[in-house]
LUMKERO-666810 format. One record per residue (C-alpha): residue number from 1; residue in three letters; x, y, z. Coordinates in nm, 4 decimals. Layout:
BEGIN
SITE num residuo        X        Y        Z
SITE NUM     ala        X        Y        Z
...
END
This chain:
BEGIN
SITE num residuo        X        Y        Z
SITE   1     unk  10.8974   7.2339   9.4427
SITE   2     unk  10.5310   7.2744   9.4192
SITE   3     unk  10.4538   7.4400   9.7439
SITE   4     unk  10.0765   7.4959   9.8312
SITE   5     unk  10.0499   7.7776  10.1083
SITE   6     unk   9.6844   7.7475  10.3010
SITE   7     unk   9.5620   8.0685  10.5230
SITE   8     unk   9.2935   8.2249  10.6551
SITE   9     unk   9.4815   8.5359  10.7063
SITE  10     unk   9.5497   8.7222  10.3915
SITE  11     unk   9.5253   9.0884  10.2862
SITE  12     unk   9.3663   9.2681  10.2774
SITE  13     unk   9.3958   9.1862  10.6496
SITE  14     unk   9.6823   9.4067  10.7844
SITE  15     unk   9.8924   9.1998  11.0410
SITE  16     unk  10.2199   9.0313  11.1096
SITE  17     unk  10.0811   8.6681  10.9866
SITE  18     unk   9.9861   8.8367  10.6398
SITE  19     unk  10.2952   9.0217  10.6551
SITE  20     unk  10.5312   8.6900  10.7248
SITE  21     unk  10.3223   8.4544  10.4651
SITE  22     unk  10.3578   8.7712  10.1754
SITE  23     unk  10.7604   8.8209  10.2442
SITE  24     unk  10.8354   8.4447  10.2855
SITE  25     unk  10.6488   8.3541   9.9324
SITE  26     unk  10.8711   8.5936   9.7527
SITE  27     unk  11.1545   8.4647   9.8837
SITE  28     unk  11.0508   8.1071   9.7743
SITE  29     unk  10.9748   8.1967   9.4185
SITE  30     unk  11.2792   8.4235   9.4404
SITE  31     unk  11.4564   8.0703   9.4927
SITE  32     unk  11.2701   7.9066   9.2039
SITE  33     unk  10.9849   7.7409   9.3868
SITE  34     unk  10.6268   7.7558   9.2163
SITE  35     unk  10.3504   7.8693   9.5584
SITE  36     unk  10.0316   7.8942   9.4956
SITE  37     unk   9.8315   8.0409   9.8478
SITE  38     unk   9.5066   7.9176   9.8938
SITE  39     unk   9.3388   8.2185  10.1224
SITE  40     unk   8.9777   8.3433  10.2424
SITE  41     unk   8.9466   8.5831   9.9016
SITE  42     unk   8.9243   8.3127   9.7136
SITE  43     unk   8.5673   8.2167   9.8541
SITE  44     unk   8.2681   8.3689   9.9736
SITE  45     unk   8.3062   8.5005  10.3155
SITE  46     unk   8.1289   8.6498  10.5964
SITE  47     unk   8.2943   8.9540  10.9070
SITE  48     unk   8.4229   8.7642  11.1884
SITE  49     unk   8.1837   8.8331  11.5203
SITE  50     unk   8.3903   9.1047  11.7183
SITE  51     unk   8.6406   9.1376  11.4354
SITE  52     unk   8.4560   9.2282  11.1097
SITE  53     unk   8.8443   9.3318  10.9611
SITE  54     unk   8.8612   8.9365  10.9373
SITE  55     unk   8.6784   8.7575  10.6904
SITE  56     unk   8.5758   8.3424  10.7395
SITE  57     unk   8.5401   8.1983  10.4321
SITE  58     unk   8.3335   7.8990  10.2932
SITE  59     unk   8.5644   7.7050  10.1938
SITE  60     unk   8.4426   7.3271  10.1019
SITE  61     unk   8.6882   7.0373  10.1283
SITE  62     unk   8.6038   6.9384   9.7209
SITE  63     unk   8.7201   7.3403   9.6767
SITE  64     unk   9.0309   7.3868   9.8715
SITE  65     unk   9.1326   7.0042   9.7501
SITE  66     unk   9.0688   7.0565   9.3680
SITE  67     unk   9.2489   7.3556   9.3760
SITE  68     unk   9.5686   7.1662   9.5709
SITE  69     unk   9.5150   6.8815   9.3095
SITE  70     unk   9.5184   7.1228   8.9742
SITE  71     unk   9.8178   7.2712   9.1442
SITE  72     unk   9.9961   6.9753   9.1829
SITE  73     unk  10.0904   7.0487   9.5336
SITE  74     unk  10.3920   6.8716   9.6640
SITE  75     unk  10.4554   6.9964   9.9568
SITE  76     unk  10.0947   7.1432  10.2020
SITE  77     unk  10.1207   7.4064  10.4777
SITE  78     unk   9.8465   7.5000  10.6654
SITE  79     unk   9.9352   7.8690  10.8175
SITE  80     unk   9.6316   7.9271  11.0528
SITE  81     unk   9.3630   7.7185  11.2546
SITE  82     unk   9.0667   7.9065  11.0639
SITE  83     unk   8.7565   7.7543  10.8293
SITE  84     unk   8.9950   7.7627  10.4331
SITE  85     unk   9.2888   7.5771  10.6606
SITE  86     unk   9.0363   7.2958  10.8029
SITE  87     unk   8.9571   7.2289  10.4628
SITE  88     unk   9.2520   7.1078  10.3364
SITE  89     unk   9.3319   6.9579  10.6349
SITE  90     unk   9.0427   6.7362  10.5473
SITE  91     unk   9.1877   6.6872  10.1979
SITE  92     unk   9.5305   6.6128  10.2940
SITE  93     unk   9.4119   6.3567  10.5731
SITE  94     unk   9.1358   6.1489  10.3598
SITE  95     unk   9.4252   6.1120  10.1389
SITE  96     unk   9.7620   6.0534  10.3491
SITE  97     unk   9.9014   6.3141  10.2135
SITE  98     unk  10.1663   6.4896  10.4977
SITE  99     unk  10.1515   6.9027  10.5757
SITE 100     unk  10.2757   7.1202  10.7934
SITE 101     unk  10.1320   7.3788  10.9846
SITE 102     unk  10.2284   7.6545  11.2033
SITE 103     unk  10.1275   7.7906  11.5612
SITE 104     unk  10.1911   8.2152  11.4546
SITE 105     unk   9.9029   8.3589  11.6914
SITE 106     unk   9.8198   8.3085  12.0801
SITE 107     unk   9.4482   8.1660  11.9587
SITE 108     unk   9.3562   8.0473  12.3490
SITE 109     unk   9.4563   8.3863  12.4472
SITE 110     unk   9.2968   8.5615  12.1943
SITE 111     unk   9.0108   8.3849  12.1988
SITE 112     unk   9.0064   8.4289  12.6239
SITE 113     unk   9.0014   8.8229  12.5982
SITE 114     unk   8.6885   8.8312  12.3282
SITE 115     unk   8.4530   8.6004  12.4360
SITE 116     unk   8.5934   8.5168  12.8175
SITE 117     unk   8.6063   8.1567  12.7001
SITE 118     unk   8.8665   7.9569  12.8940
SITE 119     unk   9.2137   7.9233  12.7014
SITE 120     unk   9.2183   7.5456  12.8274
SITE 121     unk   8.9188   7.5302  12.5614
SITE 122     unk   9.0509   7.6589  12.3349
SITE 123     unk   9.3704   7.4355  12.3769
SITE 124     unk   9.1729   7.1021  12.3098
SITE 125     unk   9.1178   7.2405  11.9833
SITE 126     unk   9.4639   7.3696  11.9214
SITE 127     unk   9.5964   7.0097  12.0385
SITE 128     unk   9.3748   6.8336  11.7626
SITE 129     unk   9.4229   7.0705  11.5002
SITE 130     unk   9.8248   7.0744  11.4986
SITE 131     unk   9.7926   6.7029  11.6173
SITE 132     unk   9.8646   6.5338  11.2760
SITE 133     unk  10.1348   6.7665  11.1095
SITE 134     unk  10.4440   6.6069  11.0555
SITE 135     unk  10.5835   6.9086  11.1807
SITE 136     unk  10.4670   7.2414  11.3888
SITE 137     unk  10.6585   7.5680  11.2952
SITE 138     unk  10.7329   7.8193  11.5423
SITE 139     unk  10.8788   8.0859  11.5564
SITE 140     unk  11.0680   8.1652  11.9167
SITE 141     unk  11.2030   7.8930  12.1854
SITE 142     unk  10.9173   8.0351  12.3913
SITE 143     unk  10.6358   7.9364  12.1923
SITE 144     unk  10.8369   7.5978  12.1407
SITE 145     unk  10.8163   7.5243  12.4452
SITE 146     unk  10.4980   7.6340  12.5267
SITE 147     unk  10.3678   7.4175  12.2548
SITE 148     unk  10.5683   7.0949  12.4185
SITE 149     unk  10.3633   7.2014  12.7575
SITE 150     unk  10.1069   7.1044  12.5738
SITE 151     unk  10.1478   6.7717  12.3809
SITE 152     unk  10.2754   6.9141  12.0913
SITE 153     unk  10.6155   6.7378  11.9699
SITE 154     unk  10.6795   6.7641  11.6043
SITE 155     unk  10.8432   7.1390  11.6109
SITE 156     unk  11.0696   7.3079  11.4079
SITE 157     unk  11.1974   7.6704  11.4522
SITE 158     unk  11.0471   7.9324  11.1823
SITE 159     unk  11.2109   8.2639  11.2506
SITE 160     unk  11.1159   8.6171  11.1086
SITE 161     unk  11.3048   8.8832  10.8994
SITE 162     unk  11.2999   9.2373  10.8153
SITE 163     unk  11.3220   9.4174  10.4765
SITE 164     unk  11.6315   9.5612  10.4823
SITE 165     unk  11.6170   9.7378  10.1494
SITE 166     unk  11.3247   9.9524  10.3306
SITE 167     unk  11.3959   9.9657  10.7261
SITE 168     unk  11.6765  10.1716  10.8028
SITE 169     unk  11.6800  10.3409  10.4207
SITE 170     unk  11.4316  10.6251  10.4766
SITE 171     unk  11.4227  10.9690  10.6724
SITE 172     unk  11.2319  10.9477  10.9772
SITE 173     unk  10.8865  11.1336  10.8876
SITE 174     unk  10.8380  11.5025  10.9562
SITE 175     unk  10.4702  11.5172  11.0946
SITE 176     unk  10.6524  11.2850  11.3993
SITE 177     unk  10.9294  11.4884  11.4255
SITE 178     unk  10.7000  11.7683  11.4792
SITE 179     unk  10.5199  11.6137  11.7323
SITE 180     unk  10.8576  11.6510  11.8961
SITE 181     unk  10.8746  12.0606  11.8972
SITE 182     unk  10.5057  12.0731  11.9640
SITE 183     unk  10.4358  11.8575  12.2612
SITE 184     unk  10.6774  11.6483  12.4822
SITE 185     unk  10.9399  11.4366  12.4076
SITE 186     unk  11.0479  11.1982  12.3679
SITE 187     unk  10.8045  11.0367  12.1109
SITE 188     unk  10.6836  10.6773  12.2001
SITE 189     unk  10.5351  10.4576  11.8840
SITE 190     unk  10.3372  10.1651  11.9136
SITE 191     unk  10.2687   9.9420  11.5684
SITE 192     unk   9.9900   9.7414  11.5234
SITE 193     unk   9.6349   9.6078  11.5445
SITE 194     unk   9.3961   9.8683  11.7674
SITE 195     unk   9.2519   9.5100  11.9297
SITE 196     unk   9.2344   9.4134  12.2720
SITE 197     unk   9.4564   9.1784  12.2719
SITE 198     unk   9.7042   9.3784  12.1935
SITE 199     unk   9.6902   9.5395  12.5018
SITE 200     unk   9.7488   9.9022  12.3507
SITE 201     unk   9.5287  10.0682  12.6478
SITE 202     unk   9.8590   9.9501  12.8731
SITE 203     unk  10.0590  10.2123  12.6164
SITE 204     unk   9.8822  10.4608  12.6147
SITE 205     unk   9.8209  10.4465  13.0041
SITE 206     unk  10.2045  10.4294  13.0802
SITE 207     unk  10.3097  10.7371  13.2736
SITE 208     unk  10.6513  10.7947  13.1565
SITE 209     unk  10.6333  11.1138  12.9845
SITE 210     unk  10.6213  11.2129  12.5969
SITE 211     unk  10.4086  11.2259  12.3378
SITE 212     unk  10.2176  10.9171  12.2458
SITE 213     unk  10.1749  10.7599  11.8645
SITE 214     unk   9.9407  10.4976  11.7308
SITE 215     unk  10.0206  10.3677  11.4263
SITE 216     unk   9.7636  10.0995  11.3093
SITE 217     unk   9.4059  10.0200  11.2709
SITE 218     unk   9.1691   9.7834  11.4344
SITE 219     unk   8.7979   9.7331  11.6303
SITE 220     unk   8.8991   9.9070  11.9433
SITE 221     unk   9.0038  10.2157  11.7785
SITE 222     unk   8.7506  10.4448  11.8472
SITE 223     unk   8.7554  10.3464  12.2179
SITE 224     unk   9.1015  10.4208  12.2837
SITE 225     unk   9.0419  10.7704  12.0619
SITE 226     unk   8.8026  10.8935  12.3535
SITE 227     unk   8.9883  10.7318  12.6032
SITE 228     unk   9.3137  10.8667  12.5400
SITE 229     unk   9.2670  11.1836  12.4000
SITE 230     unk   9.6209  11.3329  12.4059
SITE 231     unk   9.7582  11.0849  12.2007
SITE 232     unk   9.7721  11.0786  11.8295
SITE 233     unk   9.6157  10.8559  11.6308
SITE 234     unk   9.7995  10.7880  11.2648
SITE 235     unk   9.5788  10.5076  11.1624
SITE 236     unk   9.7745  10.2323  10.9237
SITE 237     unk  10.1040  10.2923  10.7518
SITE 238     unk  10.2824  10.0899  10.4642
SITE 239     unk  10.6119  10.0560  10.3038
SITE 240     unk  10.8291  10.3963  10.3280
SITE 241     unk  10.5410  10.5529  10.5273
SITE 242     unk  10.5973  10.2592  10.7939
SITE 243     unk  10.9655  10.2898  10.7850
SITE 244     unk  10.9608  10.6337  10.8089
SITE 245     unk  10.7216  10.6173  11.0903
SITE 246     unk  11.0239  10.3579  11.2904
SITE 247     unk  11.3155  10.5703  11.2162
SITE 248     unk  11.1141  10.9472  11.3594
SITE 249     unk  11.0211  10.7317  11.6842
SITE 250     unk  11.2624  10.7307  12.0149
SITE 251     unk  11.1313  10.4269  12.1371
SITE 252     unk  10.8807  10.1491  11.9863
SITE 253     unk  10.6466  10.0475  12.2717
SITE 254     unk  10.5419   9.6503  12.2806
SITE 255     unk  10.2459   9.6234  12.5073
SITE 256     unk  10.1372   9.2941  12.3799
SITE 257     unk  10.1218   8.9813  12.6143
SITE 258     unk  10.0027   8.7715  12.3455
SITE 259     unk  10.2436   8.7739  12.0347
SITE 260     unk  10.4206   8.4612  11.9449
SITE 261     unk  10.6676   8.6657  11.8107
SITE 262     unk  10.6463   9.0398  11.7338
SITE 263     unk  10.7387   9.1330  11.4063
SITE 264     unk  10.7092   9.5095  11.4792
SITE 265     unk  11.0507   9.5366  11.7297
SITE 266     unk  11.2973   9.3583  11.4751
SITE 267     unk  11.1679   9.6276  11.2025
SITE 268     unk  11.1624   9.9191  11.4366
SITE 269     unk  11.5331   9.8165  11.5351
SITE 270     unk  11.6418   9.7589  11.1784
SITE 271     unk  11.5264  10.1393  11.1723
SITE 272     unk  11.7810  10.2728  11.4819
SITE 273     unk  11.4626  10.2733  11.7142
SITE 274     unk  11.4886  10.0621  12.0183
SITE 275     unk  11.1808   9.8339  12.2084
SITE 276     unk  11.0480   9.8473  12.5194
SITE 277     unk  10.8350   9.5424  12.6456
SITE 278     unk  10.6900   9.3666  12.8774
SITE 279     unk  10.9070   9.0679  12.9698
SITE 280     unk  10.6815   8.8173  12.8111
SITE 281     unk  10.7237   8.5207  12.5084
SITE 282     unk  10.8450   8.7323  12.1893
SITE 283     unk  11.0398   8.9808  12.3559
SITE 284     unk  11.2267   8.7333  12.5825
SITE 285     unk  11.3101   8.5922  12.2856
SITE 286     unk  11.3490   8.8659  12.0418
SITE 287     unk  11.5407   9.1712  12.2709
SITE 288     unk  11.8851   9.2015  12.4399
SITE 289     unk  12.0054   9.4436  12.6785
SITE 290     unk  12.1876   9.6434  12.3733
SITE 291     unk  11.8503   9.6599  12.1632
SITE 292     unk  11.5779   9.7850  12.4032
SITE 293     unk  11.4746   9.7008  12.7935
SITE 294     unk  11.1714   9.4654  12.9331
SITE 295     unk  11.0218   9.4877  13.2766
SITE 296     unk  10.6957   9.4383  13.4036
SITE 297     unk  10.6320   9.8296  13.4703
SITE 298     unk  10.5852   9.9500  13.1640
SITE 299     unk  10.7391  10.3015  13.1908
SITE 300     unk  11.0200  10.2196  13.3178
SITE 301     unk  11.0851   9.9962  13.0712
SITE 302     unk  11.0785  10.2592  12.8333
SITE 303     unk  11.3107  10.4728  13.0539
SITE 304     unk  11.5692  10.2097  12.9866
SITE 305     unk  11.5314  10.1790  12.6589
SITE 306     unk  11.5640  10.5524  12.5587
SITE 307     unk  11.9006  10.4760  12.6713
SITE 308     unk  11.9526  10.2656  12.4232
SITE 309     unk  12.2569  10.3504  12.1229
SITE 310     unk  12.0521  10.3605  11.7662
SITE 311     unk  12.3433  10.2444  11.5719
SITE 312     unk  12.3335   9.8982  11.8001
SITE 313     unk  11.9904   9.8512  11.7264
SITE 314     unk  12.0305   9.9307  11.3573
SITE 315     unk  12.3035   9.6819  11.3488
SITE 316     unk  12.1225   9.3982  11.5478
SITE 317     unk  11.7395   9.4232  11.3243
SITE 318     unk  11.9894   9.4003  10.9973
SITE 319     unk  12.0361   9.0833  11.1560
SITE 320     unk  11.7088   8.9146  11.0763
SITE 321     unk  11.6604   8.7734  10.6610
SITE 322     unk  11.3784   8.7001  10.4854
SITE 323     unk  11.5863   8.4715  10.2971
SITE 324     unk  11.7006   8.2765  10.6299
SITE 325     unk  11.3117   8.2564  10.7585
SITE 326     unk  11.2771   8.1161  10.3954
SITE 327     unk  11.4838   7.8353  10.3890
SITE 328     unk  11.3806   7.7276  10.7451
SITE 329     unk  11.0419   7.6990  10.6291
SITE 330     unk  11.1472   7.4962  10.3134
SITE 331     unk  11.3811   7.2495  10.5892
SITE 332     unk  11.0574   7.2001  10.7406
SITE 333     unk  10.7840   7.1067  10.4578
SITE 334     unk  10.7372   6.7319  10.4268
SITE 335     unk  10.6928   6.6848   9.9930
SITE 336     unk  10.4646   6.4322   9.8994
SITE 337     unk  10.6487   6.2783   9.6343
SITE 338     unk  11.0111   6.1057   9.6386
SITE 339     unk  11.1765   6.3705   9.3861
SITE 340     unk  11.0795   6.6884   9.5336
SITE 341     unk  11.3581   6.9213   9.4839
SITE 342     unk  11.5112   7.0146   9.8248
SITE 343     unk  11.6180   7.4000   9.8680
END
């Protein structure tokens, strides 16, 4: 199949959306699909207000559609609700042609904690965006249902995986285990955007005690640097670096309240580290009682999940395939022509 990925999230933008779109195309091809993904680098662009790490790109309907049509898309996904992805939704309804999209980010919420715009806004536009998919992936029974709450009908479950040739296969890093002899155990790790809605000041703040470790980038960086100056600041990790980052951690701290899903725990726990979390949608969906602890005071969620046995949590992130998130997304794509070759 001919399967035309559209995004306005795309590296070099560092995030789970990027991360999910990058694994589950090389699983397609891996299965013998052509994808072609249709992102912001592609077109001019200018920085996002608040957010210059994200790009919106001028993307014209005639552009994003003649690229589809030289394709020869079959099957249309539209990952995000951004300026590329309007396009082609344009182009695929002036021309009947059925797509998918899917709901990866708390927009309303993220929008609410930037610009103090209310999320019931923000929902009229989510509503008509989604509105005419033939089908809405997401990714946890949480966000399913959330979506339902709000009009939205045509859903199909799009789980997440972990690389399991990398998570779990690398010594933890030494400059963390230091941090061990030189300050406080045990060491908590948080993963991810330095953004606001990622509620990473709630982290840091926690007052169970240890040494503290950011690993990630993002616009409230430097605020949380002065704020917090006891804890260490890592900036972005990749590959092995990221892996080894998991495995040297005790615990993996989840402050957000905001993810659909969470990417970060299932990795972490593929590496032996367990999660602590707030007991909000991605965890509740995503932890067990074996794998790490939720509870709405932070530290002594962590408490709990020190407790936690590394081997369990090792065994239950192996759990999660690429391959499986894969073929759920293929289930769900609508092709446009009668002899599109199912997965």
């Amino acid at each position: 199949m001919r399967i035309a990925i559209v995004t306005d999230a795309w590296s070099p933008q560092v995030n789970g959306v990027v991360r999910t779109l990058q694994a589950v195309r090389g699983e397609l091809e891996r299965l013998g699909h052509d994808v072609l993904v249709v992102s912001p680098d592609l077109f001019r662009s200018l920085p996002c207000p608040t957010y210059p790490e994200i790009r919106l790109a001028f993307a014209s309907t005639a552009r994003v559609g003649e690229m589809l049509e030289t394709f020869g898309a079959q099957a249309v996904h539209l990952a995000t609700e951004g300026p590329v992805c309007l396009a082609a939704r344009r182009w695929c309804l002036a021309r009947d042609f059925p797509f998918t999209t899917a709901y990866h980010t708390q927009f309303p919420d993220y929008v609410a904690a930037r610009t103090g715009v209310s999320p019931d806004w923000v929902w009229r536009y989510i509503r008509w965006f989604h509105g005419p998919a033939q089908a809405i992936l997401a990714a946890t029974p949480s966000i399913a249902a959330t979506l339902r709450g709000r009009g939205l009908t045509r859903l199909r479950h799009w789980g997440r995986g972990v690389d399991l040739a990398l998570f779990g296969k690398v010594t933890p890093d030494p400059a963390i285990r230091a941090l061990a002899l030189a300050n406080p155990g045990p060491i908590q790790l948080y993963v991810g955007r330095v953004a606001v809605e990622k509620n990473v000041a709630a982290f840091l703040a926690n007052g169970h005690p240890g040494s503290k470790v950011v690993v990630g980038d993002g616009p409230a960086l430097a605020q949380l640097q002065a704020r917090f100056p006891t804890a260490h600041f890592l900036g972005a990790k990749f590959g092995a670096d990221l892996a080894a980052a998991y495995a040297a951690a005790d615990v993996l701290v989840f402050p957000s309240r905001t993810d659909t899903f969470g990417l970060v725990m299932i990795e972490a726990m593929a590496s032996g580290t367990p999660v602590a979390a707030y007991p909000v949608t991605g965890p509740v969906d995503v932890l067990t009682p074996a794998v790490g602890a939720m509870d709405e005071d932070l530290a002594a969620a962590i408490a709990a999940a020190l407790t936690r046995d590394r081997t369990a949590c090792a065994a239950y992130g192996a759990g999660f395939s690429w391959t499986a998130s894969a073929r759920q997304f293929l289930a769900a794509l609508v092709p446009a022509v009668d002899d599109a070759i199912a997965a």
